[in-house]
C-alpha positions in Angstrom: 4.8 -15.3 12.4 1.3 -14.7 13.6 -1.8 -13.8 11.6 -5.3 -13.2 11.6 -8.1 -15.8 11.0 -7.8 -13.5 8.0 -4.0 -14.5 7.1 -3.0 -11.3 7.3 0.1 -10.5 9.3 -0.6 -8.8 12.4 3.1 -7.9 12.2 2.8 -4.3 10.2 5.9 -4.5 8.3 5.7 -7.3 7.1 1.8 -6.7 6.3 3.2 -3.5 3.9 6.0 -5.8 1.9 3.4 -8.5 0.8 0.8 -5.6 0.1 4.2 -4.0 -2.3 5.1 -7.5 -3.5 1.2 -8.1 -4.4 1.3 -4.8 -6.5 4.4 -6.0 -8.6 2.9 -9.3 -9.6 -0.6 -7.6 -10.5 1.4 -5.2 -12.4 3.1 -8.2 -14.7 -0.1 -9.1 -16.0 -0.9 -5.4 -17.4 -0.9 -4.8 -20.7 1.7 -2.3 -20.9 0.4 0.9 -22.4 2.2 4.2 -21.9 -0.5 5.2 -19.6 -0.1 2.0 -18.0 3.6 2.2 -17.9 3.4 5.4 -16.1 0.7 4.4 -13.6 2.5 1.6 -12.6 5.7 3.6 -11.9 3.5 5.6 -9.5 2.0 2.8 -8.2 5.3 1.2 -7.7 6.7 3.9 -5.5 4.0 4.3 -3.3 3.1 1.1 -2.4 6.9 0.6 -1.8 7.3 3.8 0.4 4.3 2.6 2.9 6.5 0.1 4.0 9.5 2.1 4.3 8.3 4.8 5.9 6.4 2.2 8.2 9.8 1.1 9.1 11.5 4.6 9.9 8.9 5.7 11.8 9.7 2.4 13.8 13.4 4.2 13.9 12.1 7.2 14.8 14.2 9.6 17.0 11.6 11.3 19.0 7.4 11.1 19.2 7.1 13.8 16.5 9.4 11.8 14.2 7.3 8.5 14.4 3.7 10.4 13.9 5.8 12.3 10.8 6.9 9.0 9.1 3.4 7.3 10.0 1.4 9.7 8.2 3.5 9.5 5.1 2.7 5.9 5.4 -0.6 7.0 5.5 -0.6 9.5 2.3 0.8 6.8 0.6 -1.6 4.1 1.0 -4.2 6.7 -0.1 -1.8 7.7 -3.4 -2.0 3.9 -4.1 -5.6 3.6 -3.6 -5.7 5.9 -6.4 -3.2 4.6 -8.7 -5.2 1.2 -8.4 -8.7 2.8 -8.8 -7.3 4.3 -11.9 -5.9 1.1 -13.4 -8.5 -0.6 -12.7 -11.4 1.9 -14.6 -9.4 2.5 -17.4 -8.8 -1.6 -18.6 -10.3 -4.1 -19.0 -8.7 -6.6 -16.4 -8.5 -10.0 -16.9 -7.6 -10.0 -12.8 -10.8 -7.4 -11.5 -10.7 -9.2 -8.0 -7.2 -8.8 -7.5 -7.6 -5.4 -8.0 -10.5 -5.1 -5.4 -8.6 -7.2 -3.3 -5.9 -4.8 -3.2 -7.8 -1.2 -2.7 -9.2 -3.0 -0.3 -6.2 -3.5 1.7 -4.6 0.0 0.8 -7.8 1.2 2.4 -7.4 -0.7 5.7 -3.3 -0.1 5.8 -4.6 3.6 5.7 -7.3 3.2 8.6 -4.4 1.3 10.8 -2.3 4.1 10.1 -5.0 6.8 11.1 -5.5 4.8 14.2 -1.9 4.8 15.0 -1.8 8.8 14.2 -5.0 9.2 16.3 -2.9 7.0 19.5 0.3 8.8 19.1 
């Protein structure tokens, strides 16, 4: 596999399954409050569906089909940049660079995903 002098993937899919596999082991070390319970859920299914959708869109049937699934790639990488930002201000995290670290990559998967709407 090839990556970046950054070790990130260059391959996209694979990119969006270590970014979903990052959020479930930052969420393991939350305490589990119900409003952390519920965040986490959230956060859970949208980091999740940038990859999947990623991978439809790859799938995609026609043009319009692939620009469809890539901007719901795209709404969900900003939905998780939320669910982060608001775990993250509402405890006191024993892990604060982790949870930089990853807004920080939500918010570039969502500028490679404008880029790819803005090309297609």
């Amino acid at each position: 596999m090839s990556e970046s002098s950054n070790n990130k993937p260059y391959d996209l899919e694979e990119r969006t399954l270590l970014f979903a596999k990052d959020i479930r082991i930052f969420i393991k070390n939350l305490k589990m409050t119900i409003a952390n319970v519920e965040d986490s859920k959230q956060l859970v299914r949208s980091s999740g569906s940038i990859g999947a959708n990623y991978i439809e869109a790859n799938e995609a049937l026609s043009k319009k089909d692939f620009k469809f699934r890539v901007k719901i790639s795209r709404k969900e990488a900003k939905e998780s940049v939320y669910w982060l930002r608001l775990i993250a201000e509402t405890n006191d995290l024993p892990n604060e660079k982790q949870a930089k670290d990853l807004i920080q990559e939500a918010t570039e998967l969502k500028k490679i995903f404008s880029a790819i709407i803005d090309k297609s």
